[in-house]
C-alpha positions, 0 to 999 in steps of 0.5 A, a space after each residue: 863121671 868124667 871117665 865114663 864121659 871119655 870111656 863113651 868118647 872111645 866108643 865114638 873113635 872106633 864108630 868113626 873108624 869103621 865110618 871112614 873104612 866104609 866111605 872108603 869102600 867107595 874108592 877102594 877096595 878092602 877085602 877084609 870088610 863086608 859092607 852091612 856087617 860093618 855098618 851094623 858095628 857102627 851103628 850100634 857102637 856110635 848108638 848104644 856105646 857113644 849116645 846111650 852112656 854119653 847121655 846117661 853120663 850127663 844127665 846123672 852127674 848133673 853138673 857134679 850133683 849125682 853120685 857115681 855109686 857101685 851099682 851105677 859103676 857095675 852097670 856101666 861096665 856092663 854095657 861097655 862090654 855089651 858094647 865091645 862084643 857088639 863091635 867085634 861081633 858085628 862086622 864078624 858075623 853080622 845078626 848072629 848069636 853072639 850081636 844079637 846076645 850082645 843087643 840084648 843085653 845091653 837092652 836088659 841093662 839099660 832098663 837098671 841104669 834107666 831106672 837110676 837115671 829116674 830115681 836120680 831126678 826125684 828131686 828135679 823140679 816137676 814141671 822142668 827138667 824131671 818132666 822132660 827126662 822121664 818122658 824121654 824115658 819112657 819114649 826109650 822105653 816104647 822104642 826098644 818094642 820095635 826091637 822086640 817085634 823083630 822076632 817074631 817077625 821074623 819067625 813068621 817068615 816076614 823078615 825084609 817085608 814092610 813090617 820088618 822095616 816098620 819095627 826097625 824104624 820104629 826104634 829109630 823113630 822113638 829113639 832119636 824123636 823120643 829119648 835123645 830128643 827129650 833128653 837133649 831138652 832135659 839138659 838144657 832145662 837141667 843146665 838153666 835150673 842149676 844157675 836158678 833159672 826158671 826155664 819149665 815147660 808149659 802144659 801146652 808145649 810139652 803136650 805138643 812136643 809128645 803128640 807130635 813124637 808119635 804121630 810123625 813116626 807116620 813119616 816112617 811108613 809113608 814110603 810103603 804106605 803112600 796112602 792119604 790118610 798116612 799123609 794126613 796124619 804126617 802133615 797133622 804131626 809135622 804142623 804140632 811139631 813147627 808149634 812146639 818149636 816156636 814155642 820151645 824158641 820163645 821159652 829160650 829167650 830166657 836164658 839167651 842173656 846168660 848163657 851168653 854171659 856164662 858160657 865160653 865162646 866154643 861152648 856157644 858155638 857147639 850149642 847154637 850148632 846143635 839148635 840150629 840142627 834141631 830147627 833143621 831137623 823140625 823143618 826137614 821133618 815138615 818138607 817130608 809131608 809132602 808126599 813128593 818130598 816124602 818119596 824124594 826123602 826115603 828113596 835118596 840115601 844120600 838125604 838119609 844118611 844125613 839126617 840121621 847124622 843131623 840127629 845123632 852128630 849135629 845135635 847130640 856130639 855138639 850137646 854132649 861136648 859143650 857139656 864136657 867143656 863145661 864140666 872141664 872134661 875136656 880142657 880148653 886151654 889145651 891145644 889138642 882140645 882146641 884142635 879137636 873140637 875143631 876138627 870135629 865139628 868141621 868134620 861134622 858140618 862138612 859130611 852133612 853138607 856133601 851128603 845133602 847137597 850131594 842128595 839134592 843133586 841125584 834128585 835134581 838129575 845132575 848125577 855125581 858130583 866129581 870127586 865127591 867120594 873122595 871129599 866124604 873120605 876127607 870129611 870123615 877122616 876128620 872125625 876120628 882125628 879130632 875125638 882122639 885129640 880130645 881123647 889125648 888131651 883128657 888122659 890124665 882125667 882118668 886118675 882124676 877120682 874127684 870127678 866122679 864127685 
């Protein structure tokens, strides 16, 4: 699994390359690159290639329990390629034969390793973690129908209509407040379980968190559909998710004391970051109900960009890390590890940081901040340069077979 982990972490090099090119193309001009074409390929390899295997990676090694056998192999190879073809394919050619080919496929094939995913976890406590890793399941399943309405959608002529924008956030809705959300969930359950903690969600919580899932994706739609029933339903959603926050913060406590004690010091810090994002994020999620803050939050890129980040680098990247950490995929006692964790993280904090005060800003009428394109290059270059550390640091966990065990 270990090489899987790091195969997954290439997949996050190359996304975060493409990212500084594109923040770039705010300073310079790079003939070679055309900007949507481009951030396709980012997006899809950081979203499949980085997140979709770093998670299944995680959560079927279940802290060196789960088998790496030759069909979970097979598949994997599979969506690695899927993954390469959609990073040559998309900044070449955009939404084309081979992207599209490419998305599909990946799709097919995570529907195999999904069902893996839930074989595996037949014997994880019901009302624990296997209840949380099925509903994210489940939810990555209802996401990839937003993919598969587009289409259609488009055969029909209504391609860059609402519609067509209502599927595509759709997926992204499911995808980062279903599947990752759960899963991030699922991780930590799974982790407690494993020191013989009791850490299971109640009835209650578990409810709240899914109604409020698929209720807030009326956040998606608010910008087109400013109707009160629309914010109704938002604010409806927004109150159910701050609950199942406050109660998920209370089920915790449980586990503050060992955790503390157990996990190193770095392993602490990338999982009170990925906490306090998620905290973030349910706050956020609330500010949007109000309709003027909802108008504010759709129509600034700026905001957009960074709460997407907030959900796949600030919450994800740090869960998936302290894993590895803990797992010894990614050594401590090396100082490219060190440097690039370091790097990382400070690249993460940083972007989120000028993205959203840079945002508040527009919204203020204050204009540019100077010298802020400039700052988000730095910010982003960051990146890159700490995953190859972390990268160079686990080369030889490659030949390393016990791993896999």
């Amino acid at each position: 699994m270990n090489r899987w982990f790091h195969i997954a972490l290439v997949n996050l090099l190359m996304a975060a390359i493409i990212g500084v090119l594109l923040r770039a193309m705010f300073l310079v001009e790079i003939p070679f690159i055309r900007f949507r074409p481009w951030l396709h390929g980012h997006s899809h390899t950081a979203l499949l290639g980085w997140l979709f295997i770093g998670t299944l990676v995680v959560l079927l090694h279940d802290g060196g329990r789960g088998l790496l056998t030759r069909p979970l192999v097979r598949s994997l190879a599979g969506l690695q390629v899927t993954v390469i073809c959609m990073l040559v394919s998309f900044p070449a050619q955009g939404y084309g034969m081979v992207s599209i080919a490419a998305s599909t496929a990946h799709m097919l094939l995570s529907f195999v390793v999904l069902t893996m995913l839930w074989r595996s976890s037949s014997n994880w406590p019901a009302k624990g973690s296997r209840l949380l890793v099925r509903a994210a399941i489940v939810f990555y399943l209802v996401s990839t129908l937003g993919v598969w309405a587009i289409p259609p959608i488009i055969l029909t002529g209504h391609q860059g209509m609402e519609i067509y924008y209502w599927a595509v956030q759709f997926f992204l809705h499911f995808q980062f407040n279903g599947w990752l959300w759960f899963a991030a969930m699922a991780m930590g359950v799974r982790w407690a379980e494993r020191q013989g903690i009791d850490l299971r969600m109640d009835r209650i919580t578990f409810a709240l968190w899914v109604v409020s899932a698929i209720f807030t994706y009326a956040l998606a739609i608010a910008w087109s559909e400013p109707h009160p029933l629309v914010f109704a339903t938002v604010s409806m959603a927004v109150l159910l998710q701050v609950w199942a926050a406050v109660r998920t913060m209370a089920i915790l406590r449980r586990v503050q004391r060992i955790a503390h004690d157990q996990l190193p010091f770095t392993v602490r810090l990338l999982i009170g970051l990925a906490l306090l994002s998620m905290a973030l994020k349910v706050l956020v999620q609330a500010g949007v109900a109000v309709p003027v803050v909802a108008v504010m939050g759709f129509t600034i890129r700026h905001f957009v960009m960074g709460f997407i980040h907030l959900n796949t680098l600030a919450i994800m990247t740090s869960l998936l890390l302290a894993y590895a950490l803990v797992e010894g995929w990614c050594d401590l006692s090396r100082p490219a590890s060190r440097w690039g964790i370091l790097l990382l993280t400070a690249g993460i904090i940083l972007s989120e940081f000028l993205l959203f005060t840079q945002g508040t800003f527009f919204w203020a009428g204050w204009g540019l901040i100077p010298g802020h394109y400039l700052h988000m290059v730095v910010a982003a270059a960051l990146m890159p340069l700490g995953i190859a550390l972390l990268i160079w640091s686990g080369r030889k966990a490659f030949g390393d077979r016990s791993s896999s065990r």
